[in-house]
N, C-alpha and C positions, 0 to 999 in steps of 0.2 A: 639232382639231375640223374634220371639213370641212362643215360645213354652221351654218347659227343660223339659226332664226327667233325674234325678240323673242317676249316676253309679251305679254298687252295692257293693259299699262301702259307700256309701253316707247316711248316717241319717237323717230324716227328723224330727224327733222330734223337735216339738217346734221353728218353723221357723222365723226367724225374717229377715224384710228389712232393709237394710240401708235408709236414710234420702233417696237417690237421685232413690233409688228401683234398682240398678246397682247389687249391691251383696247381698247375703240371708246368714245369720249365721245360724245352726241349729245344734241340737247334744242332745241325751240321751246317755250318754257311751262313745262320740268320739263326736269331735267339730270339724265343717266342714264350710267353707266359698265354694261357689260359686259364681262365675263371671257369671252372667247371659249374659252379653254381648258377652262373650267371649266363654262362656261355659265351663271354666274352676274351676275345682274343688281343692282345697287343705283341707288336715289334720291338723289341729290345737293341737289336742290332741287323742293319743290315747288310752285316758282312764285311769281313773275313769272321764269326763269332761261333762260338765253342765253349763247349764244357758246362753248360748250366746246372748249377748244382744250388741245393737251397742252406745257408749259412745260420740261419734262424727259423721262428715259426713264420715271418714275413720278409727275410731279409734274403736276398739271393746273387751272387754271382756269376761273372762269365769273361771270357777272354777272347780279346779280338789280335789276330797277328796282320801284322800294316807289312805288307809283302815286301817292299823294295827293300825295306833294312831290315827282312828278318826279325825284328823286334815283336812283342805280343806285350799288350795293356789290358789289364786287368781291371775290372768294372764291378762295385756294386750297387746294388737299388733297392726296393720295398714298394709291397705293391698297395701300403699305404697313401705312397705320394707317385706313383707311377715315373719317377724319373731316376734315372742312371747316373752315376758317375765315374769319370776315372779314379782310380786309388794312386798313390806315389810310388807302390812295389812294382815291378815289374817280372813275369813270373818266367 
């Protein structure tokens, strides 16, 4: 693909590439992967979610803070099986 523009759902905050430049993490509020190849977009989180960074060649995480107690849960996924989870750390 040589070109993308997001949808507009799409957050650009704080863009991160994968190792192989294939898909872009990014998200202030809402954590969003893109398949640049593909041009396909998905929601990771919608919100409170932060910090998308990529962990492996397909594994990536992010943190969502649950407002009323202050706390933040830590999530990772692969965009092999397209689903998230929570981790036991809390960061």
């Amino acid at each position: 693909m040589s070109s993308w523009r997001p949808s507009g759902g799409f957050n650009g905050w704080y863009p991160k590439l994968s190792l192989d430049g294939r898909y872009l993490i990014s998200g202030f509020g809402s954590v969003f992967i893109a398949d640049l190849t593909q041009g396909v977009e998905r929601r990771l989180s919608s919100g409170p979610g932060f910090h998308g960074i990529w962990i492996g060649r397909e594994e990536f995480t992010f943190t969502e803070v649950i407002v009323y107690n202050q706390q933040s849960r830590r999530f990772e996924g692969s965009v092999r099986v397209w689903k998230v989870r929570a981790t036991l750390d809390y960061p």
